[in-house]
N, C-alpha and C positions, 0 to 999 in steps of 0.2 A: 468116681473118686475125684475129690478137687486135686486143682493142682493149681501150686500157686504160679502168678504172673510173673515171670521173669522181668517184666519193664516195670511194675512196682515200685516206688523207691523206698517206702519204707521196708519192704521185705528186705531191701539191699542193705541193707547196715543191719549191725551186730546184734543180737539179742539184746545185749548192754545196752548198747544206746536206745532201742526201743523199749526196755525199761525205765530209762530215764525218763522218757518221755510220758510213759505210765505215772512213772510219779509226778507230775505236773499236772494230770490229767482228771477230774473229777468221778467220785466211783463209778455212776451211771457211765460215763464214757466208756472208760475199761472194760467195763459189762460190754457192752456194745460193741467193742473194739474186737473184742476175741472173738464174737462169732461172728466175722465176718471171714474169717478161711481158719485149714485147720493147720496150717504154721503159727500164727497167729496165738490163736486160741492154745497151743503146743506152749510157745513162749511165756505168757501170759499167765497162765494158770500154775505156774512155776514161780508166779509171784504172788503173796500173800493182800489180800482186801479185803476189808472189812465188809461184815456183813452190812447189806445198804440200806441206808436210813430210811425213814417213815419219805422224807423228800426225796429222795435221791431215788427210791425205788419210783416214785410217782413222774421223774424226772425221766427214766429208764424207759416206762413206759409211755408217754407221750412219744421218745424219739424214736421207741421200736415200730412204733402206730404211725409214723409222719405220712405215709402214701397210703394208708388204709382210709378211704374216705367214710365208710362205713362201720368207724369204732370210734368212740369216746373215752377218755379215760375219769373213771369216779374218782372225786377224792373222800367219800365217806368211806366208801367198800377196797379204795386201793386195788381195783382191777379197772379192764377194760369192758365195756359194753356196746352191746349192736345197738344204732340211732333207730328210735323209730322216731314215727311223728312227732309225738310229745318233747322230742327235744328241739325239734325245728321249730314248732310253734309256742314252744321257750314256757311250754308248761306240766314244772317235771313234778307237778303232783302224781302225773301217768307215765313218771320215768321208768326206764326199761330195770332200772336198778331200784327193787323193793326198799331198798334201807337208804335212799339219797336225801341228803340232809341238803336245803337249797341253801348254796353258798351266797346269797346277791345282795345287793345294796338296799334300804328302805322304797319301799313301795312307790315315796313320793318321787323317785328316782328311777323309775319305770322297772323296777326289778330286775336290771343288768345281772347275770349271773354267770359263774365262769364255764360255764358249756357253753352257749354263745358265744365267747370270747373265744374262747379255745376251738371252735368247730368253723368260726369266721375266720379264722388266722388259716386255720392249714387250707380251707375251701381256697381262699385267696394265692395261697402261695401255689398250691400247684395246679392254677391257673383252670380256665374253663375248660375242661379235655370231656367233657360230658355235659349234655341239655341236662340232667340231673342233678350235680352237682352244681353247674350256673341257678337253675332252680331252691336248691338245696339255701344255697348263698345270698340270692334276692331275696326269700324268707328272714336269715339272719340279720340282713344288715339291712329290712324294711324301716321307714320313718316310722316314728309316731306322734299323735296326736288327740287333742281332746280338750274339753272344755266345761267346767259346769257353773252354774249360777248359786249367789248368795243376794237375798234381796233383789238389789238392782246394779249387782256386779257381776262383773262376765270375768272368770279367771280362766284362762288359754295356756296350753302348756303343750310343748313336743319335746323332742328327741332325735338327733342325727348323728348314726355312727358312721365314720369311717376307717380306714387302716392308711397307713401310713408309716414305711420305712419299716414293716413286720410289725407295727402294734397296733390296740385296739382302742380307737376314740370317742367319745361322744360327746357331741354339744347339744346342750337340752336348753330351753328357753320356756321360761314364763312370763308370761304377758298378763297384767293386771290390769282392768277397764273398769274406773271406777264410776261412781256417779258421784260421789263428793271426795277430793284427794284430802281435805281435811279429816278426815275418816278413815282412812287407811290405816293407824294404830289398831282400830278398832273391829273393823271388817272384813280383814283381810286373813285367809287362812294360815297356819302356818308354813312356813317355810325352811325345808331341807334341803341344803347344797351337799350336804356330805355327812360321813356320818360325824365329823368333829363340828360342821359350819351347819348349825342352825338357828333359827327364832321359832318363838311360838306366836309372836307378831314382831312388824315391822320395828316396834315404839321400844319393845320388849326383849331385854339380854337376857340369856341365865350368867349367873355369876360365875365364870369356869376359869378365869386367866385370858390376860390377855390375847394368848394365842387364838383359842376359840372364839374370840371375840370380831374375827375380821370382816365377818359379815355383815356383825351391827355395825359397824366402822364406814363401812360401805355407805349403808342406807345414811346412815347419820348425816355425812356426807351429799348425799344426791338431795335428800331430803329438804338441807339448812341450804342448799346453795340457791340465791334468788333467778340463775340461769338454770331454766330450763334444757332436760336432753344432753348435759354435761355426764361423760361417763368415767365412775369412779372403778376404777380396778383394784383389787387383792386378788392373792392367793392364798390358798388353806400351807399352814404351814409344817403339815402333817401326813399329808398327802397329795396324790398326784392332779389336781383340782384349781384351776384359775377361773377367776369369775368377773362380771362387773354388774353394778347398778346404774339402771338412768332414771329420772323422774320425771314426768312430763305433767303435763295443765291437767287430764284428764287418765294419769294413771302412773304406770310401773312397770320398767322391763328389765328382769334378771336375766342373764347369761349365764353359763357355766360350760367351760370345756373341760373334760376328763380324760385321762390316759389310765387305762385297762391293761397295760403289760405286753411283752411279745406271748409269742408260742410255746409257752413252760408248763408247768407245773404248777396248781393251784399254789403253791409253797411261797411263789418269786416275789420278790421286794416290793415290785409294782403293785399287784394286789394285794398282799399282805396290808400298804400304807394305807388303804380303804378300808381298814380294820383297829388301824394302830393305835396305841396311847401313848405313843412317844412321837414329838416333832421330827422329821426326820429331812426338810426339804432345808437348802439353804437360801437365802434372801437373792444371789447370786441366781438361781433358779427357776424364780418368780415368774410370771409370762412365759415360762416355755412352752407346756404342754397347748396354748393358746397359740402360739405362732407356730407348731406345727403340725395344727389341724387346720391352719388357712393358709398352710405351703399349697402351692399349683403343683 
């Protein structure tokens, strides 16, 4: 039988006031709140909550799963699932979950997806307690890297995530090695920074407003300047996405650093922005996620 802690302090005040503080409290919490004893859950259940939203159950479930190293939660199926391989090696055509619809970013963006995001957060927070899970983790948050040829161009491209202060990072870089820079309108494949910041060449905008336009602004930029290796910075104003352009004698180096959200719910504002149609970032903003992904 439980019995509750008499040194507690919330136990120690009134039903009322632990009410109160229900109401304050977002559903998923509530949820969570009551079954953690059966005073609690006694109090609780005496007060009326709505049934939990499509987020809020998926929010429920993340924080019931926090020390489960060996669960993931879907957001196509709205349950949880056992990790196997396929999700470590971040390819959930062989997810454990038949009906997983992959949530990730464009291809050209190495297919970031929120399992990795979400399975890199909680590995990290509760720390290396298992050669398995440290394992588990050096999988997730491996570089990457690659290269292929056009003519007698070499286009190079990686990938470095990290966490920092509970969120998930990456800085990706493309490195362009031309054989004639006057040709790079022309030669050069397209480029995705996000899913609002793209070109389908350097030379080359789509007409979409100026917001999406801050990449071409960029290049525009590196490009007309007669110094060489001068780095132009923007930010996507849509989402969580800082980048810069340089140009040198014999090419082109993009940047991009991204912020992937805390330890939530496919649902949270952070991810969401890597999807959105609405600007949602303020100019006050701009450079942040860049400066702290190069905090020590």
């Amino acid at each position: 039988m439980e019995q509750p802690n008499s040194q507690c302090r919330i136990l120690q005040m009134t039903p009322d006031v632990i009410l109160l503080i229900a109401d304050n409290l977002p559903d998923h919490a509530n949820v969570l709140l009551s079954q953690t004893c059966r005073d609690l859950r006694y109090i609780l259940n005496k007060h009326t909550f709505p049934a939990l939203a499509v987020r809020e159950r998926m929010r429920f479930l993340v924080h019931l799963n926090r020390q489960d190293p060996n669960v993931w939660v879907c957001s196509t199926c709205k349950k949880t699932h056992r990790i196997t391989d396929a999700e470590l090696r971040e390819d959930l055509r062989a997810s454990s979950c038949p009906n997983y619809k992959v949530s990730q970013l464009p291809r050209s963006l190495f297919s970031v997806n929120y399992v990795q995001v979400q399975l890199a957060l909680k590995y990290t927070r509760m720390g290396m307690s298992s050669s398995e899970i440290s394992t588990h983790l050096e999988r997730l948050m491996r570089r990457q890297n690659g290269f292929h040829m056009i003519r007698n161009n070499k286009f190079i491209w990686s990938s470095r995530p990290r966490i920092v202060d509970g969120r998930f990072f990456v800085k990706y870089r493309w490195t362009y090695i031309l054989h004639n820079i006057s040709s790079a309108s022309s030669e050069m494949p397209k480029l995705i920074l996000c899913h609002h910041q793209r070109l389908n060449r350097p030379a080359e905008g789509i007409v979409w407003g100026e917001e999406k336009k801050q990449l071409l602004r960029a290049m525009q930029g590196a490009f007309l300047n007669d110094e060489t290796g001068v780095e132009y910075c923007r930010s996507c104003p849509f989402c969580q996405t800082d980048f810069a352009v340089r140009v040198y004698p014999a090419g082109m180096v993009v940047d991009a650093w991204k912020d992937f959200g805390p330890e939530d719910a496919p649902g949270n504002s952070t991810w969401v922005s890597h999807f959105s149609t609405k600007a949602q970032r303020s100019p006050s903003d701009f450079g942040k996620v860049r400066r702290l992904f190069e905090e020590v």
